[in-house]
SESE-836283 format. One record per atom (N, C-alpha, C): residue number from 1; atom name; x negated, y, z negated. Coordinates in steps of 0.001 Angstrom, whole numbers, always signed. Layout:
SESE-836283
site k NUM, a CA, X X, Y Y, Z Z
...
//
This chain:
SESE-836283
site k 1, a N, X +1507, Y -11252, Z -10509
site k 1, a CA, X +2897, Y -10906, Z -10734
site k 1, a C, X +3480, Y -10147, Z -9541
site k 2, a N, X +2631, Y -8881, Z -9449
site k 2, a CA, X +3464, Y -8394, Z -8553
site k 2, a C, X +2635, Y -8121, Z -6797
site k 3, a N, X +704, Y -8277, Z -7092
site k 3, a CA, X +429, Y -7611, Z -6180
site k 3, a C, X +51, Y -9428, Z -4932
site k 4, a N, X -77, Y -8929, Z -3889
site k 4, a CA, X -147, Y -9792, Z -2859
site k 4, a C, X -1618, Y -9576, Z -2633
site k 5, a N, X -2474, Y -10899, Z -2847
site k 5, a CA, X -4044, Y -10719, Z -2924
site k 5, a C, X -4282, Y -10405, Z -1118
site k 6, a N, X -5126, Y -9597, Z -72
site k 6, a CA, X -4911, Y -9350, Z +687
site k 6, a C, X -5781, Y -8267, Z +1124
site k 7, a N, X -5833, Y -7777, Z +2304
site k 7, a CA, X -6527, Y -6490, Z +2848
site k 7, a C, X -5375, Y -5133, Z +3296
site k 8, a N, X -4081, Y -5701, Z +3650
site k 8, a CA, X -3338, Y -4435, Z +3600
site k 8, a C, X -2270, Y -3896, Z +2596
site k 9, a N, X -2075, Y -4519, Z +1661
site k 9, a CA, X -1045, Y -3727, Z +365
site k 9, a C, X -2072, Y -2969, Z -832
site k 10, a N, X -2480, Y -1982, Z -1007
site k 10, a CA, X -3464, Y -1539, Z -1831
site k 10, a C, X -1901, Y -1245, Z -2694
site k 11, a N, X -2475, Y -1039, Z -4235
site k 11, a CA, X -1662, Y -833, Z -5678
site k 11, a C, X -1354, Y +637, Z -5284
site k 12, a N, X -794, Y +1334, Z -5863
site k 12, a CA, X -308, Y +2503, Z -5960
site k 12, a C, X -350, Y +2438, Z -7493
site k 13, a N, X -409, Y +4007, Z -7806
site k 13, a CA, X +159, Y +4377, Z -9354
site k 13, a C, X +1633, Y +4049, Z -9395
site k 14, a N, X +2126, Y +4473, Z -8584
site k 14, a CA, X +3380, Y +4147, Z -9231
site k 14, a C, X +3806, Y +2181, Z -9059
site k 15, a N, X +3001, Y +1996, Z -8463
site k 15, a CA, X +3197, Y +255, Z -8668
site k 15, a C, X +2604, Y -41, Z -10342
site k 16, a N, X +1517, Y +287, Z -10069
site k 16, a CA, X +830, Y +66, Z -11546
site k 16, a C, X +1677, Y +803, Z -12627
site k 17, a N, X +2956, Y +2108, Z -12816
site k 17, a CA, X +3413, Y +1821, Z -13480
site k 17, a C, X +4468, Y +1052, Z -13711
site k 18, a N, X +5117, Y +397, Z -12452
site k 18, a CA, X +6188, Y -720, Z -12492
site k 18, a C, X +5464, Y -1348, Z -13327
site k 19, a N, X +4526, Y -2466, Z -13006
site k 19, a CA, X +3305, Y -3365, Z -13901
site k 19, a C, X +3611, Y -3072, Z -15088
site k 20, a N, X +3546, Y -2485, Z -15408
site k 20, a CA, X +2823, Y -1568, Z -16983
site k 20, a C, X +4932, Y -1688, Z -17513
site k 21, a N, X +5196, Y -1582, Z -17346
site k 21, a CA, X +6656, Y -1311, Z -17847
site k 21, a C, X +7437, Y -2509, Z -17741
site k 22, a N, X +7223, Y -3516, Z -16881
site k 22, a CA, X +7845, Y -4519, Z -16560
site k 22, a C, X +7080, Y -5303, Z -17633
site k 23, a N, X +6339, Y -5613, Z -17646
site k 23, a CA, X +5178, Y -6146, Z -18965
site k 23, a C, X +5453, Y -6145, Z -20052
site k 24, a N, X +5571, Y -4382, Z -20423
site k 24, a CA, X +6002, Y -4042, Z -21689
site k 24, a C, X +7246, Y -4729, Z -22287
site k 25, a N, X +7915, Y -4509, Z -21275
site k 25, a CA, X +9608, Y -4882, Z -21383
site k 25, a C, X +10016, Y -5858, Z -21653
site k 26, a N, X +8556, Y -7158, Z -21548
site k 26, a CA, X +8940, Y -8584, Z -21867
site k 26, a C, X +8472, Y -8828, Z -23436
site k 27, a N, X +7255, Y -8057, Z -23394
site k 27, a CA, X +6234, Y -8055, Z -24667
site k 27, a C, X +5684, Y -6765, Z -25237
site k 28, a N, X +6103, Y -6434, Z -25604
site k 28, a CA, X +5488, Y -4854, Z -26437
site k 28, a C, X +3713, Y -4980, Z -26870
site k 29, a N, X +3579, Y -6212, Z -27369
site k 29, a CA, X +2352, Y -6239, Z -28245
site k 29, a C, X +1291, Y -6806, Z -27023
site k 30, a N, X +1629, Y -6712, Z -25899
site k 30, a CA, X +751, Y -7049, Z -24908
site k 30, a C, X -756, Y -6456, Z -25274
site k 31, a N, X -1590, Y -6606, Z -25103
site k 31, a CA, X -3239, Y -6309, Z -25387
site k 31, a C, X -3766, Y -5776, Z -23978
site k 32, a N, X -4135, Y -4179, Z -24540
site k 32, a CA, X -4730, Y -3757, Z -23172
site k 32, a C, X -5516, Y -4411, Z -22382
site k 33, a N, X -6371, Y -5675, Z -22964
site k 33, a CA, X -6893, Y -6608, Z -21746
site k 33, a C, X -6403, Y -7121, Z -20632
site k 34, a N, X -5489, Y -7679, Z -21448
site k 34, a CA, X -4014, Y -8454, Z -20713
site k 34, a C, X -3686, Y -7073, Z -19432
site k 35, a N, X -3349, Y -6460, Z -19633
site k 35, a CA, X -2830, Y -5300, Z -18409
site k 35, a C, X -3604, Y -4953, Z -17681
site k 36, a N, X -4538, Y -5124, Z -18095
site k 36, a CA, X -6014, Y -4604, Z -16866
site k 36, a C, X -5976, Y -5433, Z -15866
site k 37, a N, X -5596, Y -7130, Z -16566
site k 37, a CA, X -5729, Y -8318, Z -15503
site k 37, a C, X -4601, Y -8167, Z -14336
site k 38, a N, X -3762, Y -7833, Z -14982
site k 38, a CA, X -2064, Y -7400, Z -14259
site k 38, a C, X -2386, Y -6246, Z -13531
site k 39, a N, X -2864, Y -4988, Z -13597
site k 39, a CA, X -2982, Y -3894, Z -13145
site k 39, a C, X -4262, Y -4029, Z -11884
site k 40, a N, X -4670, Y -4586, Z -12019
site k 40, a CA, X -6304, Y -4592, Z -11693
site k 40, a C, X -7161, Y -3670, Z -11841
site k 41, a N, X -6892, Y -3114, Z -12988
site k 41, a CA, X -7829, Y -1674, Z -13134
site k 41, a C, X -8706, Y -1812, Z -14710
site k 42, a N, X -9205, Y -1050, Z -14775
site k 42, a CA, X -10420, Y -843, Z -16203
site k 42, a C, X -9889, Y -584, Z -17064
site k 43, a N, X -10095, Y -1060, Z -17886
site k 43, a CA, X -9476, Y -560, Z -19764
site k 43, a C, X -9203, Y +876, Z -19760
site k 44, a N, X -9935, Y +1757, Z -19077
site k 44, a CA, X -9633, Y +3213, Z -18986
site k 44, a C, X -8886, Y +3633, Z -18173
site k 45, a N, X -8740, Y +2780, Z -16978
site k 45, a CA, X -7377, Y +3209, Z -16602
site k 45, a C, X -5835, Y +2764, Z -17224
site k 46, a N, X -5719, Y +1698, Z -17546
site k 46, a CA, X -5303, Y +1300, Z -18267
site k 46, a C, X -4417, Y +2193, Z -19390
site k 47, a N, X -5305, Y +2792, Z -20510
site k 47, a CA, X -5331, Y +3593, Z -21829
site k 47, a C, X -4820, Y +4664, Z -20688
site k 48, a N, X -5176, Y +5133, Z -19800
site k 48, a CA, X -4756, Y +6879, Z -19134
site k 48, a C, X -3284, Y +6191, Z -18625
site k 49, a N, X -2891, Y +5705, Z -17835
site k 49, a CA, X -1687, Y +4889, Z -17388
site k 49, a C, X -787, Y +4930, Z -18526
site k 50, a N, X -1040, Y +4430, Z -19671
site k 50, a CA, X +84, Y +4438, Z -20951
site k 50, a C, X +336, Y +5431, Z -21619
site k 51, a N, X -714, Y +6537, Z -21815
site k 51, a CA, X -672, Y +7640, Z -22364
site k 51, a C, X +360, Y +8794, Z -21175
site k 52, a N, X +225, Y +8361, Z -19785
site k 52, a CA, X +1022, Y +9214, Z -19165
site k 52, a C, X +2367, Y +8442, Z -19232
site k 53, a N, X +2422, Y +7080, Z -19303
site k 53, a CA, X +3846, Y +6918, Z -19517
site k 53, a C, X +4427, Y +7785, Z -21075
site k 54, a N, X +3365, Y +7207, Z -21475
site k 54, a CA, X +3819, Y +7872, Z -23235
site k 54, a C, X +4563, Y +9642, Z -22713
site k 55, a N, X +3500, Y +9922, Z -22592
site k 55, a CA, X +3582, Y +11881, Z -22267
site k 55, a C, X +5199, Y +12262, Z -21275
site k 56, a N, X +5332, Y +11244, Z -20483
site k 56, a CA, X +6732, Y +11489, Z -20032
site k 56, a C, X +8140, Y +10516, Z -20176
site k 57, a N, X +7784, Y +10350, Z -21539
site k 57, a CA, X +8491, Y +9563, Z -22690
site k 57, a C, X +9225, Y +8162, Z -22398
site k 58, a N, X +8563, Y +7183, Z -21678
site k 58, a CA, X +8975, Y +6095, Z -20970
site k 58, a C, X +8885, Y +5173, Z -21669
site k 59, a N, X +7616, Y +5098, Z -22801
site k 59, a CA, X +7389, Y +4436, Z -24096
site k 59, a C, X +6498, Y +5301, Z -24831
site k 60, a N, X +6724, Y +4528, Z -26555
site k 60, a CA, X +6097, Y +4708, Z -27497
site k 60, a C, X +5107, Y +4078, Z -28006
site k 61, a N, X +4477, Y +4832, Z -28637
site k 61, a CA, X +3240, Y +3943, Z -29316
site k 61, a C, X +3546, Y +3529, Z -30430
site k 62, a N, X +3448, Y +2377, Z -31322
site k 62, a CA, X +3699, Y +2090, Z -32430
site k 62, a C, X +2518, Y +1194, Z -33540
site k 63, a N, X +2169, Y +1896, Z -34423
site k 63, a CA, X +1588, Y +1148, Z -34859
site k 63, a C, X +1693, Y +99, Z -35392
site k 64, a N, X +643, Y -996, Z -35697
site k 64, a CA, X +1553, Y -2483, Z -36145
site k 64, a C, X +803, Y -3224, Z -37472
site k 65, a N, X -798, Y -2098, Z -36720
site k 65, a CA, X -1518, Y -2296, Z -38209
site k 65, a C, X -2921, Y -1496, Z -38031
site k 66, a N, X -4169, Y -1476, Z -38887
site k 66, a CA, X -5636, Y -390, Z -38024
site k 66, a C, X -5538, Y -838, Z -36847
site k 67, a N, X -5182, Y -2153, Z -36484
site k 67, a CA, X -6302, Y -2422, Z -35218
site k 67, a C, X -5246, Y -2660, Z -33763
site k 68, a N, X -3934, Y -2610, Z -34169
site k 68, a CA, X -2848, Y -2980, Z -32892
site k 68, a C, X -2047, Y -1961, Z -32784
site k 69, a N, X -1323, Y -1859, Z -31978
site k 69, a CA, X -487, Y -779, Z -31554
site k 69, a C, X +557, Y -1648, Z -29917
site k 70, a N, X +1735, Y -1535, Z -30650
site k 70, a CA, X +2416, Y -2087, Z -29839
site k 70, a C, X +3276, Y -750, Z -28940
site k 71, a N, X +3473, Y -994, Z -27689
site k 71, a CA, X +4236, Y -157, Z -26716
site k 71, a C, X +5622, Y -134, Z -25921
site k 72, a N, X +6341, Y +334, Z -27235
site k 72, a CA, X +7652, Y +304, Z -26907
site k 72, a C, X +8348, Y +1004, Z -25746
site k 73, a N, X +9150, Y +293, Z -24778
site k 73, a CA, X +9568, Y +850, Z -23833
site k 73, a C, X +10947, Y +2023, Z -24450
site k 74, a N, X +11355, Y +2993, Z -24313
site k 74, a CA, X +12317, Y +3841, Z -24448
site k 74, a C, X +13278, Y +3712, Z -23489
site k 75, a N, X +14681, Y +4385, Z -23926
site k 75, a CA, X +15713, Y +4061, Z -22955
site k 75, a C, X +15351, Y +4682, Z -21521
site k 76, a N, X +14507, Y +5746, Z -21830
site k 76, a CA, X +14419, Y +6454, Z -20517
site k 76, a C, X +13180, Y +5454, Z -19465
site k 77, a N, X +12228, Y +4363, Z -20623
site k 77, a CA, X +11566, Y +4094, Z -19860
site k 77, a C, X +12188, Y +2716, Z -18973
site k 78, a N, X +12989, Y +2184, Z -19825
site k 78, a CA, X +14249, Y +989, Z -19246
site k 78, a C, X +14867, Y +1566, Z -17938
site k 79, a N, X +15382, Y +2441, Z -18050
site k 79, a CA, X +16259, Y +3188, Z -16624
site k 79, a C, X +15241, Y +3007, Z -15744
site k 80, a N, X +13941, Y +3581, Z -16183
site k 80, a CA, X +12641, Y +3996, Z -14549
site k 80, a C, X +12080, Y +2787, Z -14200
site k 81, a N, X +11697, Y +1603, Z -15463
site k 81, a CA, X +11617, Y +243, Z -15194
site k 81, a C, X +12819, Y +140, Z -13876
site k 82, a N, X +13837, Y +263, Z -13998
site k 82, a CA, X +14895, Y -875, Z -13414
site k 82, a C, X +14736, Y +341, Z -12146
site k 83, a N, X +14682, Y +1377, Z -12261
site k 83, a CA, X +14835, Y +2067, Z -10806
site k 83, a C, X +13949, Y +2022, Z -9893
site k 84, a N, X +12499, Y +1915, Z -10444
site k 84, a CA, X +11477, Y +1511, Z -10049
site k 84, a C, X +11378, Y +244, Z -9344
site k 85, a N, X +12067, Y -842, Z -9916
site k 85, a CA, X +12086, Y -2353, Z -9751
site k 85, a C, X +13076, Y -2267, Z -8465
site k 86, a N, X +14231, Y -1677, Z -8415
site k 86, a CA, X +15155, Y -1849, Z -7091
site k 86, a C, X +14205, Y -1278, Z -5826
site k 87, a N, X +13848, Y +152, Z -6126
site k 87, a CA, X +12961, Y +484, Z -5253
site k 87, a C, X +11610, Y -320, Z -4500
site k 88, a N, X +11031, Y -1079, Z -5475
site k 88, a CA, X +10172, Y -2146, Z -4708
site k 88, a C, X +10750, Y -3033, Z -4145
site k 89, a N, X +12075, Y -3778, Z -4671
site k 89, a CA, X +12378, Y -4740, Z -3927
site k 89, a C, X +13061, Y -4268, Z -2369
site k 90, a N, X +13918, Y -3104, Z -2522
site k 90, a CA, X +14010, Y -2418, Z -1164
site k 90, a C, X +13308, Y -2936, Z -446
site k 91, a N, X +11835, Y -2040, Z -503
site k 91, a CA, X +10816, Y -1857, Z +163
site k 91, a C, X +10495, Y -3426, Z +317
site k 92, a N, X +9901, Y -3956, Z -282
site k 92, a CA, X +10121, Y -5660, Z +735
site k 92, a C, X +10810, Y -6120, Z +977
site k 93, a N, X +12079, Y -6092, Z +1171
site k 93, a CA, X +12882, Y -6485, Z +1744
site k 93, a C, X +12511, Y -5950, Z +3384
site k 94, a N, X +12305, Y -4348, Z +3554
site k 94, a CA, X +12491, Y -3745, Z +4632
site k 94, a C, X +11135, Y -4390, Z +5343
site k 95, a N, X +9920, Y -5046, Z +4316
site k 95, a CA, X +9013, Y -5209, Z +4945
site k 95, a C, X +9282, Y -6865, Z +5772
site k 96, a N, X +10224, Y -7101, Z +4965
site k 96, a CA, X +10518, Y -9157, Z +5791
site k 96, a C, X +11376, Y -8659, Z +6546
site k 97, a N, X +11978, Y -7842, Z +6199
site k 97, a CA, X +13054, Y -7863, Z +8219
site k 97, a C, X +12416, Y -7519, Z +9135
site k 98, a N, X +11409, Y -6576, Z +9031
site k 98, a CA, X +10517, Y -5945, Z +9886
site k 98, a C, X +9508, Y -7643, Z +10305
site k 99, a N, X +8912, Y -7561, Z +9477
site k 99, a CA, X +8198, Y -9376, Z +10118
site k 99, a C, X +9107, Y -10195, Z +11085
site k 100, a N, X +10419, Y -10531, Z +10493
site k 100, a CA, X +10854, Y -11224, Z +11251
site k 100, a C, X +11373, Y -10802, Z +12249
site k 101, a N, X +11476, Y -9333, Z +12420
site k 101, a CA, X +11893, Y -9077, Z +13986
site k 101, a C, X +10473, Y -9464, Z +14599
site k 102, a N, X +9358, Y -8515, Z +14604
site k 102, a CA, X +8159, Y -9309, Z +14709
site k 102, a C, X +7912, Y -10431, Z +14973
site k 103, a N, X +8118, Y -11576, Z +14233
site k 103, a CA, X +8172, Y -12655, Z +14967
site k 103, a C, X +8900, Y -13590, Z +15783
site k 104, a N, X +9872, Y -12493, Z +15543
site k 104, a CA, X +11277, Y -13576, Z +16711
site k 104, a C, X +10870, Y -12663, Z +18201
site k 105, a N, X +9552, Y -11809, Z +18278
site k 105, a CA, X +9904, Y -11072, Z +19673
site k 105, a C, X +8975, Y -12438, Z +20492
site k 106, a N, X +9638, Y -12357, Z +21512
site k 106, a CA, X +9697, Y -13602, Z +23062
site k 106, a C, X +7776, Y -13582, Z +23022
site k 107, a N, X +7413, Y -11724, Z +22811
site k 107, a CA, X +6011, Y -11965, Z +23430
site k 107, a C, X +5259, Y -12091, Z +22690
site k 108, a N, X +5384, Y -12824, Z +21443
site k 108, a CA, X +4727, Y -12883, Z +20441
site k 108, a C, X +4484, Y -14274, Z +20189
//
């Protein structure tokens, strides 16, 4: 989805919580498996990742039955989704102009 398989863009937390929120935002009942694959991280990071979104109220936990728990995004977590989301695209953007000056130079 979002990361570029590669040797120089490593994830950030705060990428992994774009991930995690952009996800949510399509599907609530997503399955912490499912996000690990998206995140590239361990079920435990994972569970710590949602609980800090939870803790600074970005989403909720909801139960759905014993065994599911769906993760509702909150208005506040919609705003940081979308502010979050402009902010990455910025940032590549600034990274393709930068390439293409890069490759339009004569000695290259």
């Amino acid at each position: 989805m979002f990361f570029l398989e590669g040797e120089f863009f490593e994830p950030t937390k705060k990428m992994r919580h774009l991930i995690l929120l952009d996800i949510l935002s399509q599907n609530p009942s997503t399955r912490q498996n499912i996000l690990c694959k998206y995140t590239k991280t361990s079920n435990a990071m994972v569970n710590k990742y949602l609980h800090e979104l939870r803790s600074d109220g970005l989403i909720e936990f909801v139960p759905v039955d014993k065994k599911s728990i769906m993760y509702k995004l909150t208005a506040v977590g919609v705003a940081e989704k979308d502010k979050l989301m402009k902010l990455y695209q910025s940032e590549l953007a600034k990274y393709y102009e930068l390439m293409c000056f890069v490759c339009a130079r004569p000695d290259m």
